[in-house]
N, C-alpha and C positions, 0 to 999 in steps of 0.2 A: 532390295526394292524399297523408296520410300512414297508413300500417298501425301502427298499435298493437297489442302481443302481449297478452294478458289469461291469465294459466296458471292454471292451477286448483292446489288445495291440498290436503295432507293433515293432517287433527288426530292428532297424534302422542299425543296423550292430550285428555282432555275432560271436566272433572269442572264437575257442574252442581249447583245448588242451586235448594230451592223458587222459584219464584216470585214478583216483588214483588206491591205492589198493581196496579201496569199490566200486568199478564201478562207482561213478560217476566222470561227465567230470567238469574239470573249466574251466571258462568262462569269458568272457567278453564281457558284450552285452550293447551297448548304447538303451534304450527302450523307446518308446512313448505309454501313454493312448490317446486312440480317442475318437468320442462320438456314440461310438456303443455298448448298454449294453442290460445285462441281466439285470431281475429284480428278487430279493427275496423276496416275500411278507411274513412278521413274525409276528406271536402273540403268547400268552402265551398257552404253553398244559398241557392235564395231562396225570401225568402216566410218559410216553415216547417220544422222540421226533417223528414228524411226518412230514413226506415229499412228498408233491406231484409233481410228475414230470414228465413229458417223457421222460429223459435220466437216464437211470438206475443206470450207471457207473459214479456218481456222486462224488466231494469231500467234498459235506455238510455235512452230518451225521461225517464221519472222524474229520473234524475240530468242530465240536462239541464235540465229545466225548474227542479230546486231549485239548480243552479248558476245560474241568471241572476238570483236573491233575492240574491246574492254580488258578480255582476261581470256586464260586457255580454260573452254571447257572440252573437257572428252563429249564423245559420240555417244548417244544418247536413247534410250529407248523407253515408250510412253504410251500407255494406253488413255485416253482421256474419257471418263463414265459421266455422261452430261445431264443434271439435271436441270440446269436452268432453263428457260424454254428462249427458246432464238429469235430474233426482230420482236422483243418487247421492253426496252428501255432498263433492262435487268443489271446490265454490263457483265454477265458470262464469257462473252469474249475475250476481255480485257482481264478480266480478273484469272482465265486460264492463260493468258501468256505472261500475268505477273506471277501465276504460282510457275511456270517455267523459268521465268528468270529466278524466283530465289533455289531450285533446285538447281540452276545453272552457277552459282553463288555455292552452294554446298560438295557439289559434286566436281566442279573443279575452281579455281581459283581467282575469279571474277571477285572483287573487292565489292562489300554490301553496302558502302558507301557511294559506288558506282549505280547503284540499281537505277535511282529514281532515274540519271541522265540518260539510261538506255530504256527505261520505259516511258519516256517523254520523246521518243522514237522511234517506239513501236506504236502507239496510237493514242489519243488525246487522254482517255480516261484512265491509262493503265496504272499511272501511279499511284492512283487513290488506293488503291489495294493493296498497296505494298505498307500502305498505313491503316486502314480502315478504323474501324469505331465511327466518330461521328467527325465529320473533316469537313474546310470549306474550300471548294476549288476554284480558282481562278484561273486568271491567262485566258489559254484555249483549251484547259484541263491537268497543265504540266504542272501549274501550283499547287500545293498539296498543304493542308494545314490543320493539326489535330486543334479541334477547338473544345469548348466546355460540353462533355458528353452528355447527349441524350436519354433521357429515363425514365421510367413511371408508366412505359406503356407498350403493346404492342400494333401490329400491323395484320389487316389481311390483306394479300398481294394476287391479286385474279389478271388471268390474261385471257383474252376474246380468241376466238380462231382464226380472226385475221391479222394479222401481224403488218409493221409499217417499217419501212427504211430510214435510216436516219438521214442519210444524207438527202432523200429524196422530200424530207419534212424542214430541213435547213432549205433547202432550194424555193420550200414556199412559201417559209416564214418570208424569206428575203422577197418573194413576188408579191409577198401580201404588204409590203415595206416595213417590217419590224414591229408586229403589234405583242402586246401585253398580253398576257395573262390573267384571269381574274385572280383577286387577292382573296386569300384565304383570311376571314376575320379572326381578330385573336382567341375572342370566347370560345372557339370552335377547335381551337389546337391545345392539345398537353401542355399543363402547366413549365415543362423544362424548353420547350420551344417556342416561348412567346419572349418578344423584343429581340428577339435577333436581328431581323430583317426580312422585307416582306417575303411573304409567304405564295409565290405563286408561281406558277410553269409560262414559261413566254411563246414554249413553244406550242402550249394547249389549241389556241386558234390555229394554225397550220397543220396540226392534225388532223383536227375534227374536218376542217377543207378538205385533207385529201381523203380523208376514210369518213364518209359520212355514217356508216356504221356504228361509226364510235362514240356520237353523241347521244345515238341510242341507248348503245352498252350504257352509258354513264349512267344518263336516267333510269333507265329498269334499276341498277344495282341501287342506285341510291334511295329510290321506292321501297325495294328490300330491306336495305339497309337502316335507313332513315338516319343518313349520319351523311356529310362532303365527300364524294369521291374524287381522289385527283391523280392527276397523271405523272406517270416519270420517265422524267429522261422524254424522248422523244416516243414513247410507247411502244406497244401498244397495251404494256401493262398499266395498272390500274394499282390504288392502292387506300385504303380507310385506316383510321386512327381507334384501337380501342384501348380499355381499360389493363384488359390480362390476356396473356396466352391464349388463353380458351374460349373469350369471346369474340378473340381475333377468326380462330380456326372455327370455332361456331359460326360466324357471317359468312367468310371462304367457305364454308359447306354451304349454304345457304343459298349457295347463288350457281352451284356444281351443275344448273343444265342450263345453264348462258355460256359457260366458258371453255376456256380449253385445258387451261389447269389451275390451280388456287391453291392458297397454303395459307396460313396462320402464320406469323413468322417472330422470333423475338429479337431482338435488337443484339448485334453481335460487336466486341467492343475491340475488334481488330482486325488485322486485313488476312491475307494468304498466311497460310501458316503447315506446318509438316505436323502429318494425323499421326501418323504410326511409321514403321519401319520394321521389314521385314523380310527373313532370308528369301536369295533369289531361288 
């Protein structure tokens, strides 16, 4: 049996544009891996692949079956242990069908130079994961591109108990016709993230529209906080900039009877990766 860690991610900025003709949006998202992961636990099966989970609405079996269009993998057997929390702009989903694909990659004979092309097929954000650290994506997510890594700081990362759809937050970006994001001013961002490019979520208005909830959330933590909170990914997580580890998970404790779960998190400087290995 081998464990695959899967960490979920933060969009450190997110600026989006209309829509092509195939519905989807381009992008441009500066993005950071943290060290908050799922795990996939994988051995060999018969028969058929086999998947145990509590989240139904998975992308593992998916990225398996379009990795064997690629290379032969054997039949497959998988418990998935999920800690990321689901419909909060984390990318858990994505990041557990790219730790499938690179077990799909080791266990049988799928080419790792293939990966990125079958997970730019399995769903917009998967590839990021297959590179993680600090990347900036483009396209509609298929672009992938390790840029000058992020450092000097961590994050706390809290999620609400109402969680948001993404697609259902694209649909009203596009109703609302394409509005911005507030810009995060530079003073207010880690010295290793200033002059990149701007600093803001596109999709922050179309949220807050359809989950009035969330403008709340913002303000109470930011009261607490006394620092910018901002959003990622389509939400409904949440996320502040501090100094070190422990004054990241010091605010995330801080804020423990607004939310549904919080963490302190450190900045992690690559994507999906194989934890351990161990007799079946």
């Amino acid at each position: 049996m081998k464990t695959y860690e899967a960490p979920g991610k933060v969009n450190l900025s997110l600026l989006v544009a209309p829509p092509r003709a195939n519905g989807y949006h381009p992008l441009e998202s500066l993005v950071q891996t943290v060290e908050w992961c799922d795990r996939l636990v994988v051995g060999l099966g018969e028969g058929r692949d086999e998947l145990e989970s509590d989240i139904e609405d998975n992308l593992v079996l998916k990225a398996l079956t379009l990795a064997r269009e690629f290379g032969g993998v054997p039949a497959l057997t998988m418990r998935l242990e999920k800690e990321l929390p689901v419909a909060a702009g984390l990318g858990g989903g994505s990041s557990d069908a790219a730790a499938a694909l690179l077990a799909a990659a080791e266990f049988g004979d799928l080419a790792r130079e293939d990966l990125p092309a079958v997970a730019s097929r399995v769903g917009a954000d998967v590839s990021l994961f297959l590179t993680g650290g600090t990347v900036m994506m483009t396209g509609t997510g298929e672009t992938v591109e390790a840029v000058r890594p992020a450092e000097g700081f961590a994050m706390a990362v809290i999620v609400p108990e109402f969680g948001l759809s993404t697609a259902d937050v694209y649909r009203h970006w596009d109703a609302l016709e394409g509005p911005e994001g507030d810009e995060m001013p530079e003073g207010r961002l880690p010295p290793s993230l200033r002059g990149r490019m701007p600093m803001r979520n596109d999709l922050l208005p179309a949220a807050l529209g359809l989950e009035p909830l969330l403008g709340d959330f913002m303000a109470d933590v930011t009261s607490i906080w006394g620092t910018t909170v901002c959003l990622t990914g389509s939400g409904s997580a949440c996320f502040g900039y501090f100094a070190t580890l422990e004054e990241a998970s010091d605010a995330a404790s801080a804020v423990s009877g607004l939310i549904r779960e919080s963490r302190g998190v450190a900045l992690r400087d690559h994507g999906v990766t194989m934890a351990s290995t161990e007799s079946p």
